[in-house]
C-alpha positions in Angstrom: -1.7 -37.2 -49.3 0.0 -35.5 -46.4 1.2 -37.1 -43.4 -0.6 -34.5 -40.8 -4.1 -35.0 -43.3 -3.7 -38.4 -42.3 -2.9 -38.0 -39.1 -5.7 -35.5 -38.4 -8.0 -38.5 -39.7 -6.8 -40.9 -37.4 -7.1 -38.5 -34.8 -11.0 -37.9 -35.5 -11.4 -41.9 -36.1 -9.8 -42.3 -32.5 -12.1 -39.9 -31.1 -15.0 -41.2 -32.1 -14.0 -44.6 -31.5 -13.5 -43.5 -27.4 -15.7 -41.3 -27.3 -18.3 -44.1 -28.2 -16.8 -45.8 -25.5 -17.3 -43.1 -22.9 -21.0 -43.3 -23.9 -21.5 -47.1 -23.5 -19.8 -46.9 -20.0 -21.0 -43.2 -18.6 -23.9 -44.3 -16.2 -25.9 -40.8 -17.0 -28.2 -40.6 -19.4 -26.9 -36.7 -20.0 -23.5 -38.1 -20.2 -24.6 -40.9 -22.6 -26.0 -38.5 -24.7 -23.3 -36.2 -24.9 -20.5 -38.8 -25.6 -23.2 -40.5 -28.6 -23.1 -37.0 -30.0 -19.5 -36.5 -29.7 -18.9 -39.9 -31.6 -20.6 -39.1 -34.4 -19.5 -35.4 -34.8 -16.0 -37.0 -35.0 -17.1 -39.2 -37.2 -18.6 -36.5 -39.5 -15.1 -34.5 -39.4 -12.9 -37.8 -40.2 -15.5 -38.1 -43.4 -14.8 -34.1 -44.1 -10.9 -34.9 -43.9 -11.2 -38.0 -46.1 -12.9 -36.2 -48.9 -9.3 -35.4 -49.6 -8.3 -38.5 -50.0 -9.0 -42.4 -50.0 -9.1 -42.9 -46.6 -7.9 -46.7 -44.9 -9.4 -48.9 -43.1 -9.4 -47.6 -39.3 -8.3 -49.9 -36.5 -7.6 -48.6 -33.0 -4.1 -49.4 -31.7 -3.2 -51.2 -28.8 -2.8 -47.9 -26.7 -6.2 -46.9 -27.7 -7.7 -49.9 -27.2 -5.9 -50.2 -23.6 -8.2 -46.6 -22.7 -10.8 -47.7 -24.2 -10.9 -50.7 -21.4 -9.8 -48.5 -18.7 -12.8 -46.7 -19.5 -15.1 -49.8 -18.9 -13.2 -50.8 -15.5 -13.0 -48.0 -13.9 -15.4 -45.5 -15.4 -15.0 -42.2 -17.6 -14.6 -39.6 -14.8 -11.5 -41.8 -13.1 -9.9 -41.7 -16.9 -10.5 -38.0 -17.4 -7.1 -37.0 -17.4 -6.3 -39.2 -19.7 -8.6 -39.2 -22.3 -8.3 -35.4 -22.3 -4.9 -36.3 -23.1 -6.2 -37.8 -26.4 -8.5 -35.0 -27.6 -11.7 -36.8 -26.3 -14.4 -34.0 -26.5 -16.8 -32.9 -24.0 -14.3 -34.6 -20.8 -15.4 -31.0 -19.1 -18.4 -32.5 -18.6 -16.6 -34.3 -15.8 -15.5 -31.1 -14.0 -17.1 -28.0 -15.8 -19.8 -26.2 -13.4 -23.9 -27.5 -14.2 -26.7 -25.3 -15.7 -29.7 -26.6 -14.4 -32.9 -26.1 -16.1 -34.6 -22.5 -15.4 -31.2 -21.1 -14.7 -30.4 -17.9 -17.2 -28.6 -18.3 -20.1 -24.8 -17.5 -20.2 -24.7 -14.3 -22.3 -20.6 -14.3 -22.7 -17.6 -17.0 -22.9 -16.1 -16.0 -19.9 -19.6 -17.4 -18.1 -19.2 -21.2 -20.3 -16.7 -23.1 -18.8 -15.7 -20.5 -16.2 -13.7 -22.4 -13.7 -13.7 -22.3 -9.9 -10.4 -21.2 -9.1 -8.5 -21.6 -6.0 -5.0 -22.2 -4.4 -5.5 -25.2 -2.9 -3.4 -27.2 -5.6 -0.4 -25.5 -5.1 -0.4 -25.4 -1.5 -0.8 -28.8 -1.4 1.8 -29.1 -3.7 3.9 -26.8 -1.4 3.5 -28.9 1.6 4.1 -32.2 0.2 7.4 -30.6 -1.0 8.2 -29.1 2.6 7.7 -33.1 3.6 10.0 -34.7 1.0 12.9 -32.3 1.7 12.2 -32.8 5.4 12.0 -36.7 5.8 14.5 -37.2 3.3 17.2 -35.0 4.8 16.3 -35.6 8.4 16.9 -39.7 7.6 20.5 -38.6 6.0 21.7 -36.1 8.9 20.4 -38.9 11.4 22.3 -41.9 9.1 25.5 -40.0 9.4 25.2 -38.5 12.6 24.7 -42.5 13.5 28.0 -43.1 12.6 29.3 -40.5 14.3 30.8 -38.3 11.8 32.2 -34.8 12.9 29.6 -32.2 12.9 31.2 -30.7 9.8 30.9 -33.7 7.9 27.4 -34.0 9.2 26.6 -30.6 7.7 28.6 -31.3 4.4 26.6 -34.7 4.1 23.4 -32.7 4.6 23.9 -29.5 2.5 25.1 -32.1 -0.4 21.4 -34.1 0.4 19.8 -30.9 0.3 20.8 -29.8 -3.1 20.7 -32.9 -4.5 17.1 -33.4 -3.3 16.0 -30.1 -4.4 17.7 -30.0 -7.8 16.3 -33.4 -8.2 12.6 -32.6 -7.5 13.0 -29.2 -9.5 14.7 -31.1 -12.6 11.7 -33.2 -12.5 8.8 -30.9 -12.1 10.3 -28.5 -14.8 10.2 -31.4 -17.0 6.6 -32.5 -15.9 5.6 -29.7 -16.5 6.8 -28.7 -19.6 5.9 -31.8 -21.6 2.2 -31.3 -20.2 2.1 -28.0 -21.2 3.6 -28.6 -24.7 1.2 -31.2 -24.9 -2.1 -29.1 -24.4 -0.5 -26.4 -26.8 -0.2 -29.3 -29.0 -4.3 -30.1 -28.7 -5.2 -26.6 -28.7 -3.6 -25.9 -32.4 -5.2 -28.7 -33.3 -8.3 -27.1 -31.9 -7.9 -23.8 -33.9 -7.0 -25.8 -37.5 -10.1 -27.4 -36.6 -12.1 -24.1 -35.9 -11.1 -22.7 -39.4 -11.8 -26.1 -41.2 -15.4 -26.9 -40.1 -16.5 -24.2 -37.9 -20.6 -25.8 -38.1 -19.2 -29.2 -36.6 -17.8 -27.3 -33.8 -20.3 -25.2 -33.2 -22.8 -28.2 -33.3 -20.2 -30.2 -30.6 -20.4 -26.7 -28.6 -24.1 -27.2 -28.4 -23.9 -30.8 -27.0 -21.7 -29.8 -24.2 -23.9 -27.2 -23.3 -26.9 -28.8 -23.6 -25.6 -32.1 -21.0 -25.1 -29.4 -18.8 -28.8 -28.5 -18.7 -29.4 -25.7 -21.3 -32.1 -26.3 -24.1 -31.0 -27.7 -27.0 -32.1 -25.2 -29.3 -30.8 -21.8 -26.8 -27.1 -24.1 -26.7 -27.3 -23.9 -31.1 -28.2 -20.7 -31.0 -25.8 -19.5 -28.3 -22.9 -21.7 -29.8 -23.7 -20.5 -33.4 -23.5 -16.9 -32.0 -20.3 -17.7 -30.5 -18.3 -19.3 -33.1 -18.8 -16.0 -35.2 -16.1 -14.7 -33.1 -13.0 -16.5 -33.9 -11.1 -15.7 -30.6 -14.0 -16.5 -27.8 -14.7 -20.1 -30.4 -11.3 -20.9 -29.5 -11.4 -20.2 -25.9 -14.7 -22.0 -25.2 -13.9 -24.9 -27.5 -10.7 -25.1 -25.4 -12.4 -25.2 -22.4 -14.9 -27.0 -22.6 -14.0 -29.7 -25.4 -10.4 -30.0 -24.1 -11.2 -29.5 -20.3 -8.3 -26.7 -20.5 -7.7 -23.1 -19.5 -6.1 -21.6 -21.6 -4.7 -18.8 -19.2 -3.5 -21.0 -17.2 -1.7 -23.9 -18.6 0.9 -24.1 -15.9 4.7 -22.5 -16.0 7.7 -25.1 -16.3 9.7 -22.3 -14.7 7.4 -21.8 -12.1 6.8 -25.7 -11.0 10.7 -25.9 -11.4 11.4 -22.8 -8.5 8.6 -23.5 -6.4 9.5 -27.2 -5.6 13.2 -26.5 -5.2 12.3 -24.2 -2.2 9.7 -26.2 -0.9 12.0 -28.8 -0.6 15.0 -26.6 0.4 12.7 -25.5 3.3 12.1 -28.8 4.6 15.8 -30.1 4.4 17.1 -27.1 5.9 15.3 -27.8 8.9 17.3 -31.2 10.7 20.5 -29.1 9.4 19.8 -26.1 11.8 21.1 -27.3 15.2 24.2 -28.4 13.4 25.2 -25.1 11.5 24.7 -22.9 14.7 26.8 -25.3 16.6 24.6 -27.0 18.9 27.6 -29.1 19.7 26.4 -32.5 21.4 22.7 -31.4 22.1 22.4 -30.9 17.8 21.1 -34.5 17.0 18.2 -34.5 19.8 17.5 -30.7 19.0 17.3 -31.7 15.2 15.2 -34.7 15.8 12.7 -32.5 18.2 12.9 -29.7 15.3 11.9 -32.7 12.5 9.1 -34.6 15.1 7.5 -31.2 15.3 7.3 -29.8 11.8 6.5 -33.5 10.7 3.5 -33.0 13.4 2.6 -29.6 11.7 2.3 -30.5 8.2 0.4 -33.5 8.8 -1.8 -31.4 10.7 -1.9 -29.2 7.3 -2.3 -32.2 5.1 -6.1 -32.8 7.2 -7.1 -29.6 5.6 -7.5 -31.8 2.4 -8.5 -35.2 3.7 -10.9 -33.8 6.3 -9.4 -36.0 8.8 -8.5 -35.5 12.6 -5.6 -32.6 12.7 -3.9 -34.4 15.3 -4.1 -37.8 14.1 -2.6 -36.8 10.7 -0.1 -35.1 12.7 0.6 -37.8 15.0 0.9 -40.1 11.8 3.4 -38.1 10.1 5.1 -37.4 13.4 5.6 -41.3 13.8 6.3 -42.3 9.7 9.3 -39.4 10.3 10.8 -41.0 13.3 10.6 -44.4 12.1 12.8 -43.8 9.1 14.8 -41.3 11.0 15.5 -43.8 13.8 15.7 -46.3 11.2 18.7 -44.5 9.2 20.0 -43.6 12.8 20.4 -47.6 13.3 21.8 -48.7 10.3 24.2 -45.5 10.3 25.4 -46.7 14.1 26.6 -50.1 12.5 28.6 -48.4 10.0 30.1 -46.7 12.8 30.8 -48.9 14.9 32.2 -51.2 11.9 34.8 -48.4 10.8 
């Protein structure tokens, strides 16, 4: 028997066995539906793999069991991400757009599991990266301009925080990044084996998802049949909608890695200005006026996604940036006046 038949088995076993968790905690009956027939399609395709072989007995590990539980605390859409990270099926359901009743049938794949597609994630993502480089490095200029350092140790001290800071955050989002993306690689190969072994089973799993969404049963066989003639726009829509996935868009390591390194760079750079065009004395109050206001401004940004108060988020940030600024001021005035 080989190891990835086996594997492939315990991955269908583990499936079901979530999936038929999903169903018992999912509080719609649409949703309970779909997850019931998601169980036992999986089911079906771990008895097609074990045809090959005597199969054990299946018992879900610790990890799997731990989901499982999540699940029942704090509901299946909270656990998406997760359990998309373990090839549940159908988790679109939790984000994929409805079809109510009477609406007209989808007559293409780019219309099933089309995605609303905007740039609100990266922005955020910019912003909070403008933040980091800017309350980090305005708490380490104000530390050492605490202990009154010359100003060319105070820019030293700062450039070294900035680069530091940004490599950091890029190192870490390349990384990120990467291993999510070779992760849903990972699931969507396992998508097109499974595509080529039991294309009926997918088609039928096709039909469930579209039919939770509001589509007639027998126009979601029909359609998913039709579909899974064509190899290519199966694999799409199965990736789409089973996985939850884009495949066009399943996020550049590279990308993540440049982006957050000037994001950052652009907020550290910002307390270091008064000091590398030679404010002289009036640097440290300039840079703290330059770091209260852009604090002020992205908070202000930041309401765009809570749908807060613009001022008050600013004001907020405003005052969390000079509390650790005048905190690192403090403590870097006792090291000076210690030395």
């Amino acid at each position: 028997m080989a190891k990835d038949t086996l594997e492939r088995w315990k991955s269908e076993k583990t499936a079901a066995y979530l999936s038929a968790a999903v169903a018992r905690a999912e509080p719609t009956a649409a949703g309970k539906k779909l997850f019931t027939g998601m169980a036992k399609a999986a089911e079906e395709q771990a008895a097609i793999i074990a045809k090959d072989f005597e199969a054990p007995s299946f018992s879900p590990s610790p990890r799997v069991q731990l989901i499982a539980w999540l699940v029942r605390k704090f509901g299946p859409r909270a656990m998406r991400p997760i359990l998309a990270a373990v090839k549940v099926r159908g988790v679109s359901f939790y984000s994929g757009p409805v079809i109510r009743p009477g609406h007209p049938m989808p007559t293409d794949v780019e219309k099933i599991g089309q995605r609303h597609q905007t740039g609100a994630g990266s922005l955020r993502a910019a912003v909070f990266g403008v933040n980091d480089g800017l309350i980090s490095n305005t708490s380490l200029v104000m530390g050492v301009s605490g202990a009154a350092l010359a100003t060319e140790d105070i820019v030293l001290t700062g450039v070294a925080g900035l680069l530091a800071g940004a490599f950091s955050m890029s190192a870490g989002e390349y990384v990120s990044v990467r291993s999510q993306r070779e992760m849903y690689e990972h699931q969507i190969s396992q998508e097109r084996e499974e595509l080529e072994l039991y294309p009926e089973e997918e088609a039928e799993e096709l039909a469930l998802i579209y039919h939770a969404r509001g589509m007639a049963l027998d126009d979601a066989r029909n359609f998913a049949q039709d579909l899974i003639k064509d190899h290519d726009a199966a694999l799409d829509a199965l990736t789409r909608e089973e996985l939850g996935l884009d495949p066009d868009n399943l996020g550049s390591p590279v990308g993540a890695a440049v982006s957050s390194f000037l994001a950052f760079t652009c907020g550290a750079i910002i307390p270091l200005t008064p000091f590398l065009f030679g404010a002289a004395s009036a640097a440290i109050p300039i840079a703290a006026a330059l770091a209260g206001v852009s604090l002020f401004a992205i908070g202000a940004a930041l309401s765009l996604f809570s749908g807060k108060s613009a001022v008050a988020g600013g004001l907020r940030m405003a005052v969390i940036g000079a509390m650790a600024g005048g905190a690192t001021y403090f403590i870097g005035s006792l090291f000076g006046a210690a030395v």
